[in-house]
C-alpha positions as CSV (number, residue, x, y, z in Angstrom):
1,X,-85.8,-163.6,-23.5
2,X,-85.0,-163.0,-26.9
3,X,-82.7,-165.8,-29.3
4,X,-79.6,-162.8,-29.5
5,X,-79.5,-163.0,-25.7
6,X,-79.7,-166.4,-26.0
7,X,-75.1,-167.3,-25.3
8,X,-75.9,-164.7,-22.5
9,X,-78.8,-166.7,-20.7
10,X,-76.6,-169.9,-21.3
11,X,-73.9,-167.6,-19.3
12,X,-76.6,-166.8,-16.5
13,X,-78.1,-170.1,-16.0
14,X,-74.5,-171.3,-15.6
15,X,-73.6,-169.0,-12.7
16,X,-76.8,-169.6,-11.1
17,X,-76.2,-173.0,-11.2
18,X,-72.7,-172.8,-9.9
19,X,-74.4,-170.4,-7.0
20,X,-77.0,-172.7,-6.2
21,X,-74.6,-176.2,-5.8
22,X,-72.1,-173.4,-3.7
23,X,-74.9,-172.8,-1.4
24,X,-75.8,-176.4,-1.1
25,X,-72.2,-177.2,-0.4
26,X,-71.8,-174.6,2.4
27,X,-74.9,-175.7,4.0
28,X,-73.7,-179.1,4.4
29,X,-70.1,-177.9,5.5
30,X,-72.1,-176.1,8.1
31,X,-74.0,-178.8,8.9
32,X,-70.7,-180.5,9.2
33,X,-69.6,-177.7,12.1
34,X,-73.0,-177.9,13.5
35,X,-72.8,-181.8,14.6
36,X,-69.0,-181.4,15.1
37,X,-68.6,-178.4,17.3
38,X,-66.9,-178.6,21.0
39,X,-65.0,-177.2,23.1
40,X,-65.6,-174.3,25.9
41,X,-67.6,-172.4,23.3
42,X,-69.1,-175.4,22.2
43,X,-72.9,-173.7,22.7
44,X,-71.8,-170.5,20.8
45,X,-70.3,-172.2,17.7
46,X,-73.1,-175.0,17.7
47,X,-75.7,-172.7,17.4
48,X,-73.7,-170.5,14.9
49,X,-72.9,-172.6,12.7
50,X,-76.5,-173.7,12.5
51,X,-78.2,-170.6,12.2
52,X,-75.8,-170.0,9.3
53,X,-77.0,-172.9,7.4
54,X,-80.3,-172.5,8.1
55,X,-79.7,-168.9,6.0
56,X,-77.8,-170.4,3.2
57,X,-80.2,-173.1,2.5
58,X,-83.1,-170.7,2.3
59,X,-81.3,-169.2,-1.0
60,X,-80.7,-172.5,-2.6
61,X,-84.2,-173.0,-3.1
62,X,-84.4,-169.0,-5.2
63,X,-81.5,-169.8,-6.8
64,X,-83.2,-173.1,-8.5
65,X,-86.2,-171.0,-9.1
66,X,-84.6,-168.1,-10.5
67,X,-83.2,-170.5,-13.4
68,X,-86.5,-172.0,-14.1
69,X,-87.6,-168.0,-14.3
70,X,-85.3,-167.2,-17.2
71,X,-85.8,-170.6,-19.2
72,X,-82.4,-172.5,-17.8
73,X,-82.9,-175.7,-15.8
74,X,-81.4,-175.4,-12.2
75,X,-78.8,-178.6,-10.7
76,X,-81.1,-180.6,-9.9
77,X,-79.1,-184.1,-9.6
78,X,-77.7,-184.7,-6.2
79,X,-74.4,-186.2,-8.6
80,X,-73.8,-182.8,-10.4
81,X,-73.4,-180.6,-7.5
82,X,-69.8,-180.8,-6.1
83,X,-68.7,-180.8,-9.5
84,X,-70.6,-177.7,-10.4
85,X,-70.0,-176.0,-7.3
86,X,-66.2,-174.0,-6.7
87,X,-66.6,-174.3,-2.9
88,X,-64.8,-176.8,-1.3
89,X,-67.0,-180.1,0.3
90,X,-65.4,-179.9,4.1
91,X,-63.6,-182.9,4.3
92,X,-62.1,-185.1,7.8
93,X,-61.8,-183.5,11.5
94,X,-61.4,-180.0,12.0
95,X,-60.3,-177.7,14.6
96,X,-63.0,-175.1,15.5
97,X,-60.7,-172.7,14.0
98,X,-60.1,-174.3,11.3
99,X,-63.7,-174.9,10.4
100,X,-64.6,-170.8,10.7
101,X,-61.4,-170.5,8.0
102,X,-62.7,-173.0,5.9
103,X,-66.5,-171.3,5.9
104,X,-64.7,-167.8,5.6
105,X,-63.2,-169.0,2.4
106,X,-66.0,-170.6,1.0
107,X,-67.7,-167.0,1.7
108,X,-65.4,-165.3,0.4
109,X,-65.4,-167.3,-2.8
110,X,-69.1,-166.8,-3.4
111,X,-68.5,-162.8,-2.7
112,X,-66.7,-162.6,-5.3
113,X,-68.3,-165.2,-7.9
114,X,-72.2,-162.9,-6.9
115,X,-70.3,-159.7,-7.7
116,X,-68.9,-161.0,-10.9
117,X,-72.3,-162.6,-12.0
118,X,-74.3,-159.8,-10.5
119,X,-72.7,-157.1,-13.4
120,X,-73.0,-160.0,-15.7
121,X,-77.0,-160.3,-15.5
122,X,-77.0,-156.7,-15.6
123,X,-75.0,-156.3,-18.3
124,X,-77.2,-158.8,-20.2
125,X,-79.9,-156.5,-19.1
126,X,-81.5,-159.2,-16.6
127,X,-82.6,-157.1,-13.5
128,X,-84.4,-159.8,-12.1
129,X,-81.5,-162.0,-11.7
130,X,-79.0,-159.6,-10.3
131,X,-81.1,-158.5,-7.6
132,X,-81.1,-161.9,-6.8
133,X,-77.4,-161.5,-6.2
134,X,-77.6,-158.1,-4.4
135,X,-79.5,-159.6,-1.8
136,X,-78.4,-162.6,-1.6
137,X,-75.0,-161.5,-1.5
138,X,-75.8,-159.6,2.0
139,X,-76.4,-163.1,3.5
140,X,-72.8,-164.4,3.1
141,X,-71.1,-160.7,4.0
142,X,-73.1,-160.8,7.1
143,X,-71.6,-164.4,7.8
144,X,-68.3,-163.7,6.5
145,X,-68.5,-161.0,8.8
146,X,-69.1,-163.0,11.8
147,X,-66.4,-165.2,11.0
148,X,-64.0,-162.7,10.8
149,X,-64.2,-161.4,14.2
150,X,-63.9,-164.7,15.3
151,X,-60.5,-165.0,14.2
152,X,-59.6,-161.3,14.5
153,X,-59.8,-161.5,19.0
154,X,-57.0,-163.9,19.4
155,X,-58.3,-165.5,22.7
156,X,-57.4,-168.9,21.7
157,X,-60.8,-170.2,22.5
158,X,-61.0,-171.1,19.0
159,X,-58.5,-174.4,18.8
């Protein structure tokens, strides 16, 4: 990339950085769900909750890459996530419920933040980049999805 693009590269090395410590953040907060899950649907959410991390730490790994691609330097000090990342670290015990409302958020959160830096690479004419976020972003609309109808049946199975 060219020296005039370089405030904008700054900009997208930035967002992917905040992408990538979001991602690693939800994975452990699923983690978190993972060990901690009980209840009657105990089997349902434990497995869930795993299979959802398992997706979100596949893109952590692109994310870093995808830095490296256009010049930047991804997070890579386990100290400088949590205060690059805007998702919230899950923090003490949880309700089951409570846990799907705090991963919905966090989704919901990163939504946005891809759409907003997906019109920003492609605005700084970086294709590359924001088709990173278009397909990435399906991962967390699928999961946000899931979550969602979770809380939408009103069974009170989740506590």
């Amino acid at each position: 990339m060219t020296t005039t693009l370089q405030p904008r590269l700054t900009e997208l090395v930035t967002a992917l950085n905040r992408e990538q410590a979001n991602a690693l953040v939800l994975y452990l907060n699923y983690k978190k769900y993972h060990w901690l899950s009980f209840g009657p649907l105990f089997r349902d959410y434990h497995l869930l909750f795993d299979e959802h991390s398992s997706q979100v730490l596949d893109t952590i790994d692109e994310l870093a890459e995808r830095s490296l691609m256009i010049d930047g330097k991804p997070v890579a000090d386990p100290a400088k996530y949590l205060p690059t990342a805007t998702v919230r670290a899950s923090e003490g015990e949880l309700s089951l419920r409570e846990m799907v409302q705090e991963a919905l958020i966090a989704h919901e959160v990163i939504i946005a933040e891809m759409h907003k830096d997906a019109e920003a690479a492609t605005e700084a004419g970086d294709i590359g980049t924001a088709d990173v976020y278009t397909r990435l972003v399906q991962t967390h609309q699928k999961q946000r999805w899931f979550l969602k109808e979770l809380l939408q049946k009103g069974d009170n199975l989740v506590s």
